[in-house]
N, C-alpha and C positions, 0 to 999 in steps of 0.2 A: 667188592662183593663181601670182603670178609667183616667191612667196618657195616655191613647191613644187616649181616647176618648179629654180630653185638648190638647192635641197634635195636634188632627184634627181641634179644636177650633181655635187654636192657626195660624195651618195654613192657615184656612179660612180668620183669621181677617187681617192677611197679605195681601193675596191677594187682599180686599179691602181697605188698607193701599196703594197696590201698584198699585192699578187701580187712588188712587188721585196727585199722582204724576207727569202727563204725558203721552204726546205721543211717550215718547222714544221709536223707534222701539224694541232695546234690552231690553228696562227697561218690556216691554208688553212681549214681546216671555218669559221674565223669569218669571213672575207673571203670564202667563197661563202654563208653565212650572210648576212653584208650584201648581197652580189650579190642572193640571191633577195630579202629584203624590197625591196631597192632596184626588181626587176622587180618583182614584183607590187603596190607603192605606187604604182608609174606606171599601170599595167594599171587600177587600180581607178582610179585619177584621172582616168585618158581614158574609162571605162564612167560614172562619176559625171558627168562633164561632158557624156557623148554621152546622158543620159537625155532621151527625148522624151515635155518636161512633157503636153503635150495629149494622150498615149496611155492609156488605159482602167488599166494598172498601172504606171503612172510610180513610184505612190507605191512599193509592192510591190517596185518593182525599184532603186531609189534606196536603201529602207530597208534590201533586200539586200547591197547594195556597200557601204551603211554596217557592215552586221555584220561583212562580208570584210574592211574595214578594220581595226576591231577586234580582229578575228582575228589578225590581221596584225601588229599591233601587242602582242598578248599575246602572239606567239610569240615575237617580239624583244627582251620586255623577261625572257623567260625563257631569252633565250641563254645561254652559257656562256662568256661573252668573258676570252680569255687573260689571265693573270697581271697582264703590265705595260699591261692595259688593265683592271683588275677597278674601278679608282677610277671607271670610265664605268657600273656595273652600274645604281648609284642612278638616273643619268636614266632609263636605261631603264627602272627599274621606274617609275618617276613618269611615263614618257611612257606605256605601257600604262595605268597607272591614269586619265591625264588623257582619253586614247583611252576609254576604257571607260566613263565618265562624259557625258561627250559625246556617243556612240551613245546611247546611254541617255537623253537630254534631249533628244537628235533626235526619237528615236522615240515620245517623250512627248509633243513639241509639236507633230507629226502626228497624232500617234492618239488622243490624248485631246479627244474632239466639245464636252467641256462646258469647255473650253478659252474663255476670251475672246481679243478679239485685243489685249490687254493680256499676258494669264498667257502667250499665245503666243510673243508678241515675247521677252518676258523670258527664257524654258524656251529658246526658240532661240538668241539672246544667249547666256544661259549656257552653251549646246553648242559656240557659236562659240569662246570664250574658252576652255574647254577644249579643243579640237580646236587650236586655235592654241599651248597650252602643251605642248601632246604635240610636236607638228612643233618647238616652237620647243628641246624636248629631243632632238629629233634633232638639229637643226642645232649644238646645243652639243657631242653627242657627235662629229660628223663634223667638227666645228671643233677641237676636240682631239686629233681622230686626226691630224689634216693637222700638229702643233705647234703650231698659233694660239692666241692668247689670243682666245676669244670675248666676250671684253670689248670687247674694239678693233671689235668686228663690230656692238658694241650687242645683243649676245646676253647675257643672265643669264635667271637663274631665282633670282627673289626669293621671299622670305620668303611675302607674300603667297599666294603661288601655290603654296605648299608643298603635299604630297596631302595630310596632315596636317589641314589649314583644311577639307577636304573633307568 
């Protein structure tokens, strides 16, 4: 929670990073491009966290905010980011695919009844670790916007973890 809560910090300071830039038309549509994913990843992370497990459609409504995330995340990694940012394209498509993979394992290790709580653990597990490689490709992107080497942050994206291995 709290590497997401920096995350949305992270993208906020971007986007006024890229508001001092210019009146590039494309340099603007991508900076309010980040602006919107950056509100609606918060939006969905205070709706995720405000789920009230004990309510009759917790599940229904959790698995919801998980699709809107998803969402949210495929529309990001289908941006159209400027020229001298196009070396960032790759995370993003790899953080949409790690997104999209993870929803999908979520909503497997919910819904699937003949599930033991073994195959659970696991299906979940692996959602986790996906869902933490998508964020962990935002923060690479948003680390490079700022000029950081995300190395210095203990941020990569290894071999392992390629969409590829998927």
């Amino acid at each position: 929670m709290r590497k997401k809560s920096y995350l949305l910090a992270g993208i906020l300071s971007i986007a006024v990073m890229l508001t001092a830039c210019g009146k590039d038309p494309k340099l603007e549509q991508f900076k309010n491009d980040i602006d919107t994913f950056c509100t609606n990843i918060s939006v969905l992370d205070t709706s995720i966290n405000n789920v009230d497990v004990g309510s009759d459609n917790a599940l229904e409504e959790l698995l919801g905010y998980l699709e809107e995330l998803d969402s949210e995340f495929q529309t990001f990694a289908a941006l159209d980011f400027p020229e001298e940012f196009d070396y960032l394209e790759p995370y993003a498509d790899e953080a949409g695919a790690y997104m999209a993979e993870a929803v999908s394992s979520y909503r497997d290790a919910y819904t699937n009844e003949a599930y033991t709580e073994e195959m659970f653990t696991a299906t979940y597990e692996y959602a986790r670790e996906n869902e933490a490689r998508a964020f962990r490709r935002i923060q690479i992107i948003i680390t490079l916007l700022h000029g950081e080497d995300p190395a210095t942050l203990g941020l990569t994206a290894t071999e392992s973890e390629n969409t590829a291995d998927q």
